[in-house]
N, C-alpha and C positions, 0 to 999 in steps of 0.2 A: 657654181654650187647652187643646187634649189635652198634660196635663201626661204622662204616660209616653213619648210618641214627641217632645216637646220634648226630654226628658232625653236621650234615646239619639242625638238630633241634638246637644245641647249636647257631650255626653262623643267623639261621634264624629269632629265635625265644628263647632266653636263659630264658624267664620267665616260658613257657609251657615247657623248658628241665627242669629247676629248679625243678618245682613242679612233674616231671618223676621222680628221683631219690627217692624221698620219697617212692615208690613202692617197695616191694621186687623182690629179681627175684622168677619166669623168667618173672614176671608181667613187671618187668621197661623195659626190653627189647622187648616185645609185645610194651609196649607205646610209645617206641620209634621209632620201624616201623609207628606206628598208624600217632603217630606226625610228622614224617618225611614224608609221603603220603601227608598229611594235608599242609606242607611246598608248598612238589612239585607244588599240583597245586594252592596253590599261585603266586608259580615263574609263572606258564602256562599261568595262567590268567592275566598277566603284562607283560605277552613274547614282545606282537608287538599294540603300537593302533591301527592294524588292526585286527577286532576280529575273521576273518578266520583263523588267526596261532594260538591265544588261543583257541578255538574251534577244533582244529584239535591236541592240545596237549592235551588238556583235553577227546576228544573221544580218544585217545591215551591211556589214564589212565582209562576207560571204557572198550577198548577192552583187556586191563591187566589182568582185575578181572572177566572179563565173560572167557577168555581163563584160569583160574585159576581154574574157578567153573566148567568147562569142561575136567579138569584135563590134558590140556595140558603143555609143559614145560614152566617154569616162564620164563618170559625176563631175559634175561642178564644184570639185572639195578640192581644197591647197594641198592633201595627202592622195586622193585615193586617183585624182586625175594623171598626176605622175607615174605610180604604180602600176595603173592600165596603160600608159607606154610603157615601162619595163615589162610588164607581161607580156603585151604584143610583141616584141624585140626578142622576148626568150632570154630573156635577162635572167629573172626569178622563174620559178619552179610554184605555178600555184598551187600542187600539193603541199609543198611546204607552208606556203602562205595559210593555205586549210587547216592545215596540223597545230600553222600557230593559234588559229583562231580554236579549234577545237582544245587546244588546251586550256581556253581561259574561261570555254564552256564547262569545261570539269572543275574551277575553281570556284565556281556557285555553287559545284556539290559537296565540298570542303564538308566537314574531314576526309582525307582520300586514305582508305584502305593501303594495305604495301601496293599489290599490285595497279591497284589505281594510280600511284604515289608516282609508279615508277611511270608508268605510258606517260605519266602528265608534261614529265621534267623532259623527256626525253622528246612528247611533242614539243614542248614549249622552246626550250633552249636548244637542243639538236636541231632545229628548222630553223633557227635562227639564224646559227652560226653558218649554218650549210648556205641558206642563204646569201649569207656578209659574204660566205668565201667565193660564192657563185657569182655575185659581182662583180668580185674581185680580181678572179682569176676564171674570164666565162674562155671557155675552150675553143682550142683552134689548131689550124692545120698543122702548125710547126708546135705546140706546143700538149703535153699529157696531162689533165687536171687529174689530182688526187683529191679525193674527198677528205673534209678537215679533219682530227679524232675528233673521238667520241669525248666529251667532255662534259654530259649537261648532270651529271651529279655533280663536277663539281658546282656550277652554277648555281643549283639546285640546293646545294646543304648551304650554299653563301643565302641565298634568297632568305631560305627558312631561319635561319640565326640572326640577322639583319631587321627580318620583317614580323617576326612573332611577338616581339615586345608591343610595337604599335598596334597588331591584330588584338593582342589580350584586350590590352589598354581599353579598345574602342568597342571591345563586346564584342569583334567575330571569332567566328568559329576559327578553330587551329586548319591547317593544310594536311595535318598529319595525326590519322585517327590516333598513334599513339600517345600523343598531346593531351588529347580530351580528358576533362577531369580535374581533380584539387590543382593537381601540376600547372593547370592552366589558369586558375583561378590567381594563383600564387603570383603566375609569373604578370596577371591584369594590375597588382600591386607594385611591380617591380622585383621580384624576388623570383630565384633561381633554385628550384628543390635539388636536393640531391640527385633522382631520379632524371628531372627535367635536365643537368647538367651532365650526367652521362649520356643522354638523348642528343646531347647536341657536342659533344667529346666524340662520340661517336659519328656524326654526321662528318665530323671535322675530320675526323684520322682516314674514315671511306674519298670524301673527296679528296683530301692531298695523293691519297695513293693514286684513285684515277689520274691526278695531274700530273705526278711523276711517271705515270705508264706513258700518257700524251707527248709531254717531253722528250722521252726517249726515242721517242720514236718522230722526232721532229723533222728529219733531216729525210723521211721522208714523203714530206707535203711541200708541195707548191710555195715557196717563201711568199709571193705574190699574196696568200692569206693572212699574212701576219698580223695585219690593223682590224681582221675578226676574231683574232684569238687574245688581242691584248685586253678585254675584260677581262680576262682570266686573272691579271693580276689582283684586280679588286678583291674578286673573288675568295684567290690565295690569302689575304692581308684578316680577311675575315676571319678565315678556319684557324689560321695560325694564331688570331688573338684566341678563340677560343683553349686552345690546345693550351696557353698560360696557365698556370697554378693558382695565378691571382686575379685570373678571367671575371670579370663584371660586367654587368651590363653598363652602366656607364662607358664602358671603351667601346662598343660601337658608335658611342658618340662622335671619336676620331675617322671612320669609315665615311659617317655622312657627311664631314665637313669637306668643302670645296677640296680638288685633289691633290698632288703633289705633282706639279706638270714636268719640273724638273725632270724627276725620277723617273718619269712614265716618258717623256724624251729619249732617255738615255736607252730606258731597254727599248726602245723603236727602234731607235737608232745602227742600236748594235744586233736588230734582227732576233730579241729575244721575249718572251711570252710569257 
């Protein structure tokens, strides 16, 4: 396993290392360049509130993967040197890898319109996963790869419910133009307006129904995907608090604290997401 971009996904993000480990090798160590990329430019994009140093980090991680795909030598970086072997090999898909960075270019124009809202989630989390699964399960003679469902609303309404509290908090802008306003203000104090609560009741009811479309239709994906679709439960634990009668923001507390490895074992185990 590439132990430098394991660590920077453990310290960054230990629920998406968690669910890495379930992969065999040399899959787990693909997924954790993947997820350690994924880290970076999160860091990139929270560099500076001014959004020329995250814009100039993020073309940073663009000019990486087009100097990769041109076969020049990888950077000198514990993430992006990796990366440029998996591209070389035809591991990763660097549209995708593009898509993810273009997504994070759209979150320094925060608030995003619907239709902004949507391209964002769908670059962001859809190239993800697609990614993890292409890993995962990269194609071959004896074998049909099915592309993973579509699943990045749910991802997507877990992000926005999870991450809007410490957004108010810290003075930035909402993700989501319907945010903007008292509702936002409110919720920079801790409080949940009426409004702002069916805003996110609603985010919650659209992604579980995506999740349960995904599921159904499980059986026809590649099982070999399984260890990129297990955020998904995170994800799930999220909406369903919300969906609660006696939902507070205090209960995402429980979300961010270290995971429940047990539980998250067992659905591996038994092949389930």
């Amino acid at each position: 396993m590439n132990d430098a971009c394991a660590e920077i996904v453990q310290r960054d993000d230990p629920h998406l290392y968690a669910t890495a480990l379930f992969a065999p090798e040399p899959a787990r160590s693909g997924l954790m360049v993947l997820y350690a990329f994924d880290c970076e430019l999160s860091r990139a994009a929270v560099s500076s509130k001014e959004s020329l140093i995250p814009r100039m980090r993020l073309q940073w991680w663009r000019d990486a993967i087009q100097e990769a795909q041109d076969g020049k030598p990888p950077k000198a970086h514990d993430v992006a040197a990796p990366l440029a072997a998996m591209i070389a090999d035809e591991t990763v898909d660097p549209i995708d890898l593009g898509a993810i960075i273009q997504a994070r270019e759209a979150e320094l124009a925060r608030p995003l319109g619907a239709d902004a809202y949507r391209q964002w989630h769908e670059a962001r989390f859809n190239s993800l996963v697609a990614s993890a699964a292409g890993v995962l399960a990269r194609p071959g003679p004896d074998r049909t790869y099915t592309s993973p469902p579509q699943c990045s609303y749910v991802h997507s309404a877990a992000y926005v419910v999870r991450n809007s509290p410490a957004m108010a908090a810290a003075g930035e802008a909402p993700l989501m133009a319907e945010m903007v306003g008292e509702d936002w203000a409110a919720l920079a104090r801790g409080h949940i307006t009426e409004s702002l609560g069916t805003r996110f009741h609603t985010l919650a009811e659209e992604g579980l129904d995506e999740l349960t479309q995904a599921r159904s239709q499980a059986h026809l994906h590649d099982p070999r995907i399984r260890p990129a679709l297990l955020p998904l439960r995170r994800a799930e634990r999220v909406l369903r608090l919300v969906l609660r009668t006696d939902f507070a923001l205090g209960d995402l507390d429980r979300i961010n604290r270290p995971f429940d490895g047990f539980k998250l074992a067992f659905a591996a185990l038994r092949g389930r997401w």
